[in-house]
Each structure stands twice: as C-alpha cells, then as structure tokens.
The first five atom37 places (N, CA, C, CB, O) and aatype in JSON, in Angstrom:
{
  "aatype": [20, 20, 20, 20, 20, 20, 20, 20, 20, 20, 20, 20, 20, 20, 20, 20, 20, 20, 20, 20, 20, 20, 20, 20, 20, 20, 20, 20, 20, 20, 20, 20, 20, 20, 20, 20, 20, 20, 20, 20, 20, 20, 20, 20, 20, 20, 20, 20, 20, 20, 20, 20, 20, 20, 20, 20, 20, 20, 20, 20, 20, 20, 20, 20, 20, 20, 20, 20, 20, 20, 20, 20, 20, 20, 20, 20, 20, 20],
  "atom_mask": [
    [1, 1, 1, 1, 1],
    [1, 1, 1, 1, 1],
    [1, 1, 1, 1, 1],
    [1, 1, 1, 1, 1],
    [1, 1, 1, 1, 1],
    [1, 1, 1, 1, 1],
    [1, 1, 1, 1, 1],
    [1, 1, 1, 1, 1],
    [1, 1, 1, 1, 1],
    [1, 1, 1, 1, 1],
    [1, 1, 1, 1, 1],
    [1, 1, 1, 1, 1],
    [1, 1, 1, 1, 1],
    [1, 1, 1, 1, 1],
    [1, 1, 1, 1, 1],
    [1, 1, 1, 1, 1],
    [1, 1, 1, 1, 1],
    [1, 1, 1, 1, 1],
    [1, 1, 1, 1, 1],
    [1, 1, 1, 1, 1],
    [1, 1, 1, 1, 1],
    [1, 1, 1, 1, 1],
    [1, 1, 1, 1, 1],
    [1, 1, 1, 1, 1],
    [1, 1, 1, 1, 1],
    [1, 1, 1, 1, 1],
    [1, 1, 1, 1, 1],
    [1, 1, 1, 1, 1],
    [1, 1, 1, 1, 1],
    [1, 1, 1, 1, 1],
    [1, 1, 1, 1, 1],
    [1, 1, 1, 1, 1],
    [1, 1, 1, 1, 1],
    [1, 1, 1, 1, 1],
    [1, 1, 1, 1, 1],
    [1, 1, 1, 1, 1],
    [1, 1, 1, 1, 1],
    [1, 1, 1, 1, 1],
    [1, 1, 1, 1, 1],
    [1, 1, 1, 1, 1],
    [1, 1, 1, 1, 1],
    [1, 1, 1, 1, 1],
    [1, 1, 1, 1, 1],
    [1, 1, 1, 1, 1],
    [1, 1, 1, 1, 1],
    [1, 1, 1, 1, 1],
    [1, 1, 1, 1, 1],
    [1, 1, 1, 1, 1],
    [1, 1, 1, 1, 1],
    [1, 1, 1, 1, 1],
    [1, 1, 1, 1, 1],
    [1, 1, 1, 1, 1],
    [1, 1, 1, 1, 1],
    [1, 1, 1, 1, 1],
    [1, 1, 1, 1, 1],
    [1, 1, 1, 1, 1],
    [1, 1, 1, 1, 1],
    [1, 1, 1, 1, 1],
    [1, 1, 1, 1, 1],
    [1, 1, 1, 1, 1],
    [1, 1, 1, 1, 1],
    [1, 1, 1, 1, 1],
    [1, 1, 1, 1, 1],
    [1, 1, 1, 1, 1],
    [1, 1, 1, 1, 1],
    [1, 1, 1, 1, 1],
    [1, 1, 1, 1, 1],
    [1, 1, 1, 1, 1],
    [1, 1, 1, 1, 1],
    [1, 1, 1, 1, 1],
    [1, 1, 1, 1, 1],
    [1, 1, 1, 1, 1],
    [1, 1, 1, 1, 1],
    [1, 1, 1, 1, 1],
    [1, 1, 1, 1, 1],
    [1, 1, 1, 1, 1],
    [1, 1, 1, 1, 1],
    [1, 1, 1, 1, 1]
  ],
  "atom_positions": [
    [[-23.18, 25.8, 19.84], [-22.29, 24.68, 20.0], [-21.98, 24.53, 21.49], [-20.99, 24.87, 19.17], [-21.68, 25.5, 22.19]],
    [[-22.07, 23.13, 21.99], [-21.67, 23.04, 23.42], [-20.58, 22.44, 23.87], [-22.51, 22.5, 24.08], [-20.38, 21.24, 23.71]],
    [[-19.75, 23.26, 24.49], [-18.67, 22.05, 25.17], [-18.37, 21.23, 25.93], [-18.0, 22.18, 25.45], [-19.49, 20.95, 26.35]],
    [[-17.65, 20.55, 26.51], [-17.79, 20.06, 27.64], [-16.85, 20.73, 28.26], [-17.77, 18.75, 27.74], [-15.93, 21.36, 27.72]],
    [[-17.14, 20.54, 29.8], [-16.15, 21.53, 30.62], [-15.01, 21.07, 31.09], [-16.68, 22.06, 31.75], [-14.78, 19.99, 31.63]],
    [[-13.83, 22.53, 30.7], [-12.73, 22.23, 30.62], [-12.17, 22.15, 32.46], [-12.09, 23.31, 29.55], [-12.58, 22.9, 33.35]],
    [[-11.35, 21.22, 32.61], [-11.02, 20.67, 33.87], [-10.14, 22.5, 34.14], [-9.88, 18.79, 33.8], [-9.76, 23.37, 33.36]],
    [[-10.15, 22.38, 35.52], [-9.49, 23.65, 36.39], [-8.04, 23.93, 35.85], [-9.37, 23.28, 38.14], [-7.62, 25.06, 35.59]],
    [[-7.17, 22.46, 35.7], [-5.85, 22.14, 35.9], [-4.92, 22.55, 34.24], [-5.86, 20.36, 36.43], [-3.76, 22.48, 33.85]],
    [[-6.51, 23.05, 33.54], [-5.71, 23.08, 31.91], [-5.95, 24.68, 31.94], [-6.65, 22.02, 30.21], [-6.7, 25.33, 32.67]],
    [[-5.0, 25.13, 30.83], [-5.39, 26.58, 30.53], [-5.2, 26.41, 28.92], [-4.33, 27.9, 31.35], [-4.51, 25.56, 28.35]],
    [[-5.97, 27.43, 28.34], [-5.96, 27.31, 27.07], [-4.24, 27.84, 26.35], [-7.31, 28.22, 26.62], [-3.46, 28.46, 27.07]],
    [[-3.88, 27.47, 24.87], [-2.68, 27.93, 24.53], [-2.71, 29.64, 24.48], [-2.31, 27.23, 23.18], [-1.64, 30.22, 24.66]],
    [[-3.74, 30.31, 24.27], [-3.83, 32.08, 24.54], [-3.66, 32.52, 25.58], [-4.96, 32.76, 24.34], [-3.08, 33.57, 25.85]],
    [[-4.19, 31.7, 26.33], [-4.19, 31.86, 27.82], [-3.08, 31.92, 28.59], [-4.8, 30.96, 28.35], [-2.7, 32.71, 29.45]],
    [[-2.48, 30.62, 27.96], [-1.04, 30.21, 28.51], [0.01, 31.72, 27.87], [-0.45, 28.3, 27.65], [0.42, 32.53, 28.71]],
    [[0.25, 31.88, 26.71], [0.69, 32.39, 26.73], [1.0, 33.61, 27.46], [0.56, 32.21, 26.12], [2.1, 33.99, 27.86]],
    [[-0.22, 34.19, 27.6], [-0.64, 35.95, 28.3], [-0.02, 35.49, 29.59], [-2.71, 36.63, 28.52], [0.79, 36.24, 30.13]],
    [[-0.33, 34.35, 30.12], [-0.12, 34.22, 32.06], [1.72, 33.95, 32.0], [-1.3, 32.21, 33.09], [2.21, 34.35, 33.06]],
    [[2.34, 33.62, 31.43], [3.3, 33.42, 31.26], [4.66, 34.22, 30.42], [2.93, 32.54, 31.01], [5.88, 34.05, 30.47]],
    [[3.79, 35.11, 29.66], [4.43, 36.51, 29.16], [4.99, 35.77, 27.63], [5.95, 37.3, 30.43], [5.64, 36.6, 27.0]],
    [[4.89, 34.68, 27.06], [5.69, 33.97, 26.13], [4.96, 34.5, 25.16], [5.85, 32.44, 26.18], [3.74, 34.33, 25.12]],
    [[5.49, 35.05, 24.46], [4.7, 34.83, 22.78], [4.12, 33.95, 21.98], [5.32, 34.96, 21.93], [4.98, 33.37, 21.33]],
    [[3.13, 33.62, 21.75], [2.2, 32.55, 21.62], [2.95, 31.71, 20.42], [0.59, 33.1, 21.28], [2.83, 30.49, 20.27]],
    [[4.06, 32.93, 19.26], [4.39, 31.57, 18.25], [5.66, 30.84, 19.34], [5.19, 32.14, 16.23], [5.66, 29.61, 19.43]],
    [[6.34, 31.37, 19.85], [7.16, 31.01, 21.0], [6.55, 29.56, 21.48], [7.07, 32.22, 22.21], [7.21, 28.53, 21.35]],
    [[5.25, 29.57, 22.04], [5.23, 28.56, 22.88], [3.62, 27.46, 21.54], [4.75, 29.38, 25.01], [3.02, 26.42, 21.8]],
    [[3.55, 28.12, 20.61], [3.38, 27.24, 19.24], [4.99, 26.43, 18.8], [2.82, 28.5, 17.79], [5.12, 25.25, 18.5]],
    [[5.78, 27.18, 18.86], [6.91, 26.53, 18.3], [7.36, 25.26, 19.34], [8.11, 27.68, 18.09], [7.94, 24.25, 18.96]],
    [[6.98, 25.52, 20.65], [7.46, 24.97, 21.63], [6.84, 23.8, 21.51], [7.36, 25.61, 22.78], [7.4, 22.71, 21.41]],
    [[5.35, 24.06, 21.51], [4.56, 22.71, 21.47], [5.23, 21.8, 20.23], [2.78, 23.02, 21.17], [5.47, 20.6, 20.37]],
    [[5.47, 22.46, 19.11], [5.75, 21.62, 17.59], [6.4, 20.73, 17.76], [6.43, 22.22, 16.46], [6.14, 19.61, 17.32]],
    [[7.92, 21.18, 18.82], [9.22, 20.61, 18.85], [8.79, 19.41, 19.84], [10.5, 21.7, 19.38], [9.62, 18.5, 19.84]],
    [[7.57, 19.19, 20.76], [7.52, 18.46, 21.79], [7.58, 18.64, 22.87], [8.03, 17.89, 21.78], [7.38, 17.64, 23.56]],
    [[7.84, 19.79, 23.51], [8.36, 20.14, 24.74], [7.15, 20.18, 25.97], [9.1, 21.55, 24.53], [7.26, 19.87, 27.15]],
    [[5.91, 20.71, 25.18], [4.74, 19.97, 26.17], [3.58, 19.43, 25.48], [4.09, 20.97, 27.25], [3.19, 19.65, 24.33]],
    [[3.17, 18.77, 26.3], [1.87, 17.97, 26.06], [0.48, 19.04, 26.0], [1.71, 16.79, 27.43], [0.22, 20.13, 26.51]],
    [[-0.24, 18.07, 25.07], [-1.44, 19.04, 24.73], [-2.66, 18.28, 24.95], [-1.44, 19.61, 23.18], [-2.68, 17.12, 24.54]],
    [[-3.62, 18.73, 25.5], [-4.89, 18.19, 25.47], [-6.2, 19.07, 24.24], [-5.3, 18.28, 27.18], [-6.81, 20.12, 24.44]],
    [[-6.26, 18.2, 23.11], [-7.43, 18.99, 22.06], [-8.46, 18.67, 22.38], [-7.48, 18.76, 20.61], [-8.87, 17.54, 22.64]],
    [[-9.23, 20.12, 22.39], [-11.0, 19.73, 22.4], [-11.41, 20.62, 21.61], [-11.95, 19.84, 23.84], [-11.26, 21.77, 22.02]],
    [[-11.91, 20.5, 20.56], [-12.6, 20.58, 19.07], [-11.17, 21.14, 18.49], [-14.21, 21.8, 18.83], [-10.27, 20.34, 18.24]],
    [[-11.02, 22.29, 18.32], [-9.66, 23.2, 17.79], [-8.91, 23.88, 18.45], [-9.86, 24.11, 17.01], [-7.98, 24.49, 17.92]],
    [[-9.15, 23.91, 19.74], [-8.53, 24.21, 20.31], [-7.29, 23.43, 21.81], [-9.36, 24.93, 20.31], [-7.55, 22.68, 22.75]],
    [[-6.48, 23.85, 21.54], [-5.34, 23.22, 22.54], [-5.31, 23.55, 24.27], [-3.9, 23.81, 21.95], [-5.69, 24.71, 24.4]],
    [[-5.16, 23.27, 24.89], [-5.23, 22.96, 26.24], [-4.11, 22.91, 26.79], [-5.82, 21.9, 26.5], [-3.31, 22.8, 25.85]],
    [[-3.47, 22.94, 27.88], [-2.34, 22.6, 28.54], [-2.11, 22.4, 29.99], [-1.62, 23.38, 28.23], [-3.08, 22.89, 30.57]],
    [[-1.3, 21.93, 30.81], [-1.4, 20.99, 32.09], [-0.73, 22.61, 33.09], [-0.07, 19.02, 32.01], [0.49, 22.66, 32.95]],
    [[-1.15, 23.54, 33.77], [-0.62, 24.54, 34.13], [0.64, 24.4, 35.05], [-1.56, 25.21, 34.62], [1.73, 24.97, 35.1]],
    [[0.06, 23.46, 35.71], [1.96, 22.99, 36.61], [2.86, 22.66, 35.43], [2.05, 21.12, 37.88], [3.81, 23.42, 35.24]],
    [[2.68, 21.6, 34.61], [3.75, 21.05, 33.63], [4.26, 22.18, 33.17], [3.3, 20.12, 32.45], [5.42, 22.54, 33.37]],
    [[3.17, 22.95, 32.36], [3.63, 24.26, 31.7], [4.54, 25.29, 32.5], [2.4, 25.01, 31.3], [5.13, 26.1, 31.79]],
    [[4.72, 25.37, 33.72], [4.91, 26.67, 34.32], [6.58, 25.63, 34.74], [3.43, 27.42, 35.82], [7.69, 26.17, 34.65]],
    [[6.48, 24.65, 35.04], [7.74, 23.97, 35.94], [8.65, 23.9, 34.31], [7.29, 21.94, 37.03], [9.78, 24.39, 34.3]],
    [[8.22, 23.45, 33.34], [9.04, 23.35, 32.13], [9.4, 24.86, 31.72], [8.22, 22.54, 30.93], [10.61, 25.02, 31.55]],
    [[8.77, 25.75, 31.57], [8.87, 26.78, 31.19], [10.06, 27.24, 31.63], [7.91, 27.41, 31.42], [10.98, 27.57, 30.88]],
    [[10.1, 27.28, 33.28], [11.61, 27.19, 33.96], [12.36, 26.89, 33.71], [11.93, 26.78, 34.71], [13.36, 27.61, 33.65]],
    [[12.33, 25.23, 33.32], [13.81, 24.6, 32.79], [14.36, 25.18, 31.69], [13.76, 23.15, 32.37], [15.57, 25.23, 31.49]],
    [[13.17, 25.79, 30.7], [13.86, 26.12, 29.43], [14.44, 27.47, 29.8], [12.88, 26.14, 28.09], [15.45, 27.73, 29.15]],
    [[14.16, 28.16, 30.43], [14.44, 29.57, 31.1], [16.03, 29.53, 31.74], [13.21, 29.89, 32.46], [16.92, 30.35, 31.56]],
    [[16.05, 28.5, 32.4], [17.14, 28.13, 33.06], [18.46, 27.65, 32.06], [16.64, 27.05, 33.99], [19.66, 27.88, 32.05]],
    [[17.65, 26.95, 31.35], [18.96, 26.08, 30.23], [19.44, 27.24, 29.22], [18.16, 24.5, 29.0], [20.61, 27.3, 28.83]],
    [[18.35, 28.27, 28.78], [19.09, 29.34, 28.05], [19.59, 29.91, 28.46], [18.75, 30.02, 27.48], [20.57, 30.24, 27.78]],
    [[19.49, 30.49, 29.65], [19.98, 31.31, 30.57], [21.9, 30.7, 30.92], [18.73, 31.17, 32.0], [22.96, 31.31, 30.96]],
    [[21.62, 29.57, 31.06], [23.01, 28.91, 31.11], [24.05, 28.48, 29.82], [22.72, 27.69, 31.77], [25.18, 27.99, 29.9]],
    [[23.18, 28.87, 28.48], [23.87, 28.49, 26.92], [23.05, 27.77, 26.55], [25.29, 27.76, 26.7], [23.15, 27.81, 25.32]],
    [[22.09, 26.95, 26.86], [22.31, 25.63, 26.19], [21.42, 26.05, 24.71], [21.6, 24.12, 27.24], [20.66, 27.01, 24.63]],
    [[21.7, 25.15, 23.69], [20.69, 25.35, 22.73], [19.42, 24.64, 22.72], [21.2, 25.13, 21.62], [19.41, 23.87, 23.68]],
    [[18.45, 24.59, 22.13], [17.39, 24.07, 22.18], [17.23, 22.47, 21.88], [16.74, 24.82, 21.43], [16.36, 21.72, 22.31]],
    [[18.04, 22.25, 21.23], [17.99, 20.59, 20.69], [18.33, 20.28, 22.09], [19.22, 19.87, 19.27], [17.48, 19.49, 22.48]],
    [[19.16, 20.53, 23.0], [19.66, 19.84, 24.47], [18.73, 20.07, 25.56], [21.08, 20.44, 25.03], [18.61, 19.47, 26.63]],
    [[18.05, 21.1, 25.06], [16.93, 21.21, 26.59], [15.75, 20.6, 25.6], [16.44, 23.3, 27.51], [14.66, 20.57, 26.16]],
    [[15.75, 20.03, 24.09], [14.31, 19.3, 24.37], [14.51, 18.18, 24.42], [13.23, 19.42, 23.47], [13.48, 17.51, 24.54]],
    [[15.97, 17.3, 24.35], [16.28, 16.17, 24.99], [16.0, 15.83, 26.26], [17.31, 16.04, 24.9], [15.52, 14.77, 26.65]],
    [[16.5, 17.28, 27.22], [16.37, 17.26, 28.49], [14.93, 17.04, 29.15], [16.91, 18.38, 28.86], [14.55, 16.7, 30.27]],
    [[14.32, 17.38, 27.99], [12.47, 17.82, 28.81], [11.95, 16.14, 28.01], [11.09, 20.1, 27.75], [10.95, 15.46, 28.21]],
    [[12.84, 15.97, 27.32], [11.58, 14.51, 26.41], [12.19, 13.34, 26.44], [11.17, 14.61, 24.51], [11.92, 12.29, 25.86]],
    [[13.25, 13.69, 27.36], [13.67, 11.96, 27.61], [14.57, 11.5, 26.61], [12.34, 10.85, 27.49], [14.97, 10.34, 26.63]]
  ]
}
C-alpha cells in the first residue's frame, strides 16, 4: 500500500502524544471534544505541530488556573 507523503508540519496522533508526554486517550478525548483539528489520511489522524503544542499550553495553563474543560474548549473554539 502506498501513501502519499505526509507534509513536515503534521505529526501523527502516537506521535503527538509521546512528543508531548499526553496520554494518547487524553489527547483522543481532546480531539472528540474539538479542541484540535485533524488532518485524515486513510486511518490514520494527523495534526498541525505548532497548533498542537501552542493549544496544549492554553489547556495547561487554564487547568493550572481552575478552569474546567467546557471553558477552555469555548476558549480554544470560539
């Protein structure tokens, strides 16, 4: 099976997780709720590594300060 090649700027969701220390249902749950964008190619998920790493922060930051999750995924989705 051949793929086409994945751009520099994405990392896969396994990937993401390991580089970022998150627990993969962690940042499965994350994706569910909306909090980032996904790029699919065949079955597998993709992700934007700046978006991922600058959001990751905010949510880091907003728990860190109380907030619950319904308010930081308002905060991240507009």
């Amino acid at each position: 099976m051949m793929f086409s090649a994945i751009p520099k700027h994405l990392i896969s969701a396994k990937d993401a997780a390991r580089r970022f220390g998150l627990p993969y249902p962690t940042l499965n749950h994350y994706t569910n709720l909306g909090l980032f964008r996904i790029v699919k190619k065949g079955n597998r998920r993709f992700y934007d590594v700046q978006e991922l790493q600058k959001k990751l922060r905010v949510i880091a930051r907003m728990k860190d300060d109380g907030y619950p999750l319904h308010l930081i995924r308002k905060k991240l989705t507009g």
